[in-house]
DOKENU-989906 format. One line per 10 residues: for each residue x, y, z of C-alpha. Coordinates in steps of 0.25 Angstrom, whole numbers. Layout:
N
X:Y:Z  ...
END
This chain:
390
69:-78:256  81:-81:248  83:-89:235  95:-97:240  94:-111:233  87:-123:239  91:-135:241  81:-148:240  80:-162:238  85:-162:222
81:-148:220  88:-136:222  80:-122:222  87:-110:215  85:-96:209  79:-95:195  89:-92:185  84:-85:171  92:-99:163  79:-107:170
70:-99:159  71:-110:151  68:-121:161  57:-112:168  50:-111:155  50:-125:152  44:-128:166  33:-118:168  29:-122:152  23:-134:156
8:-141:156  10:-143:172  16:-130:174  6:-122:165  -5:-130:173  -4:-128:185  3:-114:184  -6:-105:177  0:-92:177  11:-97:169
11:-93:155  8:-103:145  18:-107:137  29:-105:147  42:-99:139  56:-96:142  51:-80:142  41:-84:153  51:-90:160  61:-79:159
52:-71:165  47:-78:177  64:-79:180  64:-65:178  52:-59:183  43:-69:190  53:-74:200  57:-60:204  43:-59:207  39:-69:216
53:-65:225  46:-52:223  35:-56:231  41:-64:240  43:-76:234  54:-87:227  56:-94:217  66:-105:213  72:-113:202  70:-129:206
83:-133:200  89:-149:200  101:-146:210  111:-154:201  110:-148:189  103:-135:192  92:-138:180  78:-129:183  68:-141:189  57:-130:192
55:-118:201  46:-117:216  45:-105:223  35:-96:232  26:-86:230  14:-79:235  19:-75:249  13:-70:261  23:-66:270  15:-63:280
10:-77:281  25:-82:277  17:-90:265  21:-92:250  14:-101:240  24:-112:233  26:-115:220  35:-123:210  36:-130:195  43:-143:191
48:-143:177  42:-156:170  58:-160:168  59:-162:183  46:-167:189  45:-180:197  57:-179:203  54:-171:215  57:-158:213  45:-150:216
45:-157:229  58:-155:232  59:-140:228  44:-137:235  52:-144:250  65:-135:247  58:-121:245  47:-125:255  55:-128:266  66:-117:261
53:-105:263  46:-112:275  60:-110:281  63:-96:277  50:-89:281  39:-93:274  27:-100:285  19:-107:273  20:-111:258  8:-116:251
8:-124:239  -2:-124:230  -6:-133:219  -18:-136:208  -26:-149:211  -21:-157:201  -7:-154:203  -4:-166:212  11:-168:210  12:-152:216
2:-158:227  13:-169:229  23:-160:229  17:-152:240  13:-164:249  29:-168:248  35:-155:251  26:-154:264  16:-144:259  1:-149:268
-13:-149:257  -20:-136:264  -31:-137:254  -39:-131:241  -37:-117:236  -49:-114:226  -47:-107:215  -35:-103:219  -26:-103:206  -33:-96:191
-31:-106:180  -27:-103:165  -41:-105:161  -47:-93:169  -50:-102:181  -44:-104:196  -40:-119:202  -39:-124:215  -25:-126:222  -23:-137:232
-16:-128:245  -3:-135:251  7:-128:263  18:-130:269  22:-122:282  35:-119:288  34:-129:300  29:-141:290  39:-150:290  38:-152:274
35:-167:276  27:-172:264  14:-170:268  7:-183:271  -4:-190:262  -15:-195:268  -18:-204:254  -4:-207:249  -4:-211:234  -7:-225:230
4:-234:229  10:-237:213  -4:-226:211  -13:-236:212  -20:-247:220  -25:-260:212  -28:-276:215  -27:-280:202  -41:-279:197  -44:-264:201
-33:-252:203  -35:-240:210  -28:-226:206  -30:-212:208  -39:-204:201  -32:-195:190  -37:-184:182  -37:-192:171  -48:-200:177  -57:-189:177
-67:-193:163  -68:-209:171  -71:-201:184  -82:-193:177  -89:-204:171  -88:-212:182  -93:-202:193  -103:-198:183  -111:-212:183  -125:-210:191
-123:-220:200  -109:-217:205  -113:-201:205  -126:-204:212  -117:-213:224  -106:-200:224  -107:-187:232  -111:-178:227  -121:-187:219  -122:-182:207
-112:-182:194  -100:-175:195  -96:-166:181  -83:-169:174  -75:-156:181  -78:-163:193  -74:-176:192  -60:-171:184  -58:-161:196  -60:-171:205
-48:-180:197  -39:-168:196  -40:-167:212  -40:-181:215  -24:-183:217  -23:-170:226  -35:-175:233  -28:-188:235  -15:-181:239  -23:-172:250
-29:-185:256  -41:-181:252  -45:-191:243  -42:-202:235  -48:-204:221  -45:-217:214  -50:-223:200  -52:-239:200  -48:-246:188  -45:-260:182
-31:-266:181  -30:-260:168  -35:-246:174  -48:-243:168  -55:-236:177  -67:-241:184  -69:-232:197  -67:-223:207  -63:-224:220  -60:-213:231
-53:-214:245  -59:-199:254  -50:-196:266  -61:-193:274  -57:-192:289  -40:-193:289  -42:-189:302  -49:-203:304  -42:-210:294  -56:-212:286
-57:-212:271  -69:-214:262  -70:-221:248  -80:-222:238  -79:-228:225  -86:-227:210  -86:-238:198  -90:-239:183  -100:-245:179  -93:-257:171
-82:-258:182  -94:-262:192  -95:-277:199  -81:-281:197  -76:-276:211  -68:-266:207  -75:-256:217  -71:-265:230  -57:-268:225  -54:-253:223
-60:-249:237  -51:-261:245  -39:-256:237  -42:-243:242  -44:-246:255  -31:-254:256  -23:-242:253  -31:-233:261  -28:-241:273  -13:-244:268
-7:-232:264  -17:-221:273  -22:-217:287  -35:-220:281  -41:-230:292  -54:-232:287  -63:-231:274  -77:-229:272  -86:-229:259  -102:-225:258
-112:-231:249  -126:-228:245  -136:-238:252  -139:-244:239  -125:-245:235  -124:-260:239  -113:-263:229  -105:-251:234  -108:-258:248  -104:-271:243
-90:-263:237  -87:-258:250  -89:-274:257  -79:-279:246  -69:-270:250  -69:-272:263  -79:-259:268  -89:-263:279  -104:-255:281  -104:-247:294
-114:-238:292  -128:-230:284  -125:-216:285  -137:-210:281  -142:-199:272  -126:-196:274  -125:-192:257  -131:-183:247  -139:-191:237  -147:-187:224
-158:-178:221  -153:-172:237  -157:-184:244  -147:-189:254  -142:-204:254  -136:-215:267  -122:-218:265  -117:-234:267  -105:-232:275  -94:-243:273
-81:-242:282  -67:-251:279  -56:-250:292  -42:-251:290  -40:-261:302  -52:-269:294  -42:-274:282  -49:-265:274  -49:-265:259  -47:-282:260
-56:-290:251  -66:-296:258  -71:-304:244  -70:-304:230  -78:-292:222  -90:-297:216  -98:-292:206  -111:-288:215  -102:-279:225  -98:-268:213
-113:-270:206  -120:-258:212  -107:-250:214  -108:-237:211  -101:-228:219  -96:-225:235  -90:-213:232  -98:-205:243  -88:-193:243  -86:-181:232
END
């Protein structure tokens, strides 16, 4: 394949030259691009940098591969660099990459520069470029998902870290008869970032949130009403916030914190794709202690349902309560959820007994998420938790 330039939208994709040293140094000496690049030598100087135009380049065409400079087309600056590597040409496969200067991101150009080379190789030969990214590199998951690229799944252990250890990758492809269409989102994002009716407000879960979410899954009596049923540790629960946005992007799941209006937080909430295939979703919710019998359990579970139904495929919802979780039940009534059913001995329970599971069910063409009276404190008394997923 040649390196002939390459045209995209505010982009332009050209050789390296050796007066990028300066430029390339700056950008691979970065805290993204030390993170999520661990090969790269840590500090990054102009010497490295010469030698990656001198040497490292020439390599990767040497095994069958490019690399490009990502340069503004106006003024020819160094915005980053993409290429491919690790080709199989039996298989006509490479592996994608790229890196966004800080001086340039949020405008676009990893995006752009991804569709350019993407179509440009799928055009000339290649059958199939993966992408691959760490789980807590969203904003390269959302480059993937605009550029065309299809979430294929989880590769364990797949990348060594700097600390002796290996990470997962989340697996993204695009083949040569995609049509490079942004991939569709099954839970798009929510709109302004977040859902509120004034009292309660609704957002998603960050990896910030992670101490809250350990103290809060960590009460016996939402630990006891969760599955498994039994205290998650603190790696857990701050994995589970470092995945929670790609899990959201995959239309997986959707985890959410509650909080006041001035955005103390007070609970969790989750949305679980379930079935797409049935347009059925399943949500299940946790509250602090102190936040309990003001309502805020019920107004977050309408809000959600108001968007699912809005802005998704999802069709209907359904929650699971502990037969002796009547002030969960009596959550579910406020928010709109009627009980269809006692599925029993359906969950694991403590000491390896099993437990019936209340099933509650709200339909789209039902309203659902309307107020059908105002909170009270006896419906959130008992509420522990209806979180009856992992």
């Amino acid at each position: 394949m040649s390196l002939g330039e390459i045209n995209g939208s505010g982009v332009r994709l050209r050789a390296y030259r050796p007066d990028d040293a300066e430029a390339v140094a700056a950008g691979y000496d970065d805290p993204l691009c030390h993170r999520f690049l661990p090969p790269l030598p840590s500090p990054f100087t102009v010497r490295h940098a010469e030698r990656f135009l001198s040497e490292g380049v020439t390599a990767i065409f040497a095994e069958g591969g490019v690399a490009y400079a990502i340069a503004d087309p106006e003024t020819d600056d160094l915005l980053g660099g993409i290429g491919f590597d690790k080709v199989v040409p039996s298989r006509g496969q490479a592996e994608i990459g790229y890196w966004v200067g800080s001086w340039a991101r949020r405008r676009g150009v990893a995006t752009a520069a991804v569709r350019a080379l993407s179509a440009h190789a799928l055009g000339s030969g290649l059958h199939r470029l993966e992408l691959l990214t760490h789980w807590d590199n969203p904003a390269s998951q959302r480059v993937a998902l605009a550029a065309g690229y299809q979430r294929e799944g989880v590769r364990r252990g797949a990348l060594p870290d700097r600390d002796g250890g290996r990470v997962d990758l989340v697996a993204f492809a695009r083949l040569a008869g995609d049509s490079g269409d942004p991939a569709p989102r099954p839970l798009p994002d929510l709109p302004g970032g977040e859902l509120t009716d004034g009292v309660v407000r609704v957002r998603p879960t960050r990896p910030e949130d992670a101490p809250f979410e350990t103290e809060l899954r960590n009460i016996p009596d939402v630990w006891a009403t969760s599955v498994p049923a039994k205290p998650p540790t603190p790696d857990e629960v701050l994995r589970r916030c470092h995945e929670a946005e790609g899990m959201w992007l995959a239309g997986i799941r959707a985890d959410l914190v509650i909080t006041d209006a001035a955005g103390t937080p007070a609970g969790n909430l989750g949305l679980y794709y379930l079935e797409p295939g049935t347009n059925q979703a399943m949500i299940g919710y946790s509250m602090m202690p102190e936040f309990r019998g003001r309502g805020f359990a019920s107004r977050a579970a309408r809000l959600l349902a108001q968007w699912a139904f809005a802005e998704t495929d999802i069709a209907r919802l359904i929650a699971g309560t502990l037969p002796s979780n009547t002030g969960s039940q009596r959550v579910l009534e406020k928010a709109g959820f009627h009980r269809e059913a006692v599925l029993r001995s359906r969950l694991p329970g403590l000491d390896g007994d099993r437990t019936d599971d209340v099933q509650f069910a709200l339909v789209k063409e039902s309203g659902g998420g309307r107020e059908t009276s105002a909170p009270t404190d006896r419906e959130t008394q008992a509420v522990a938790s209806s979180d009856r997923m992992p």
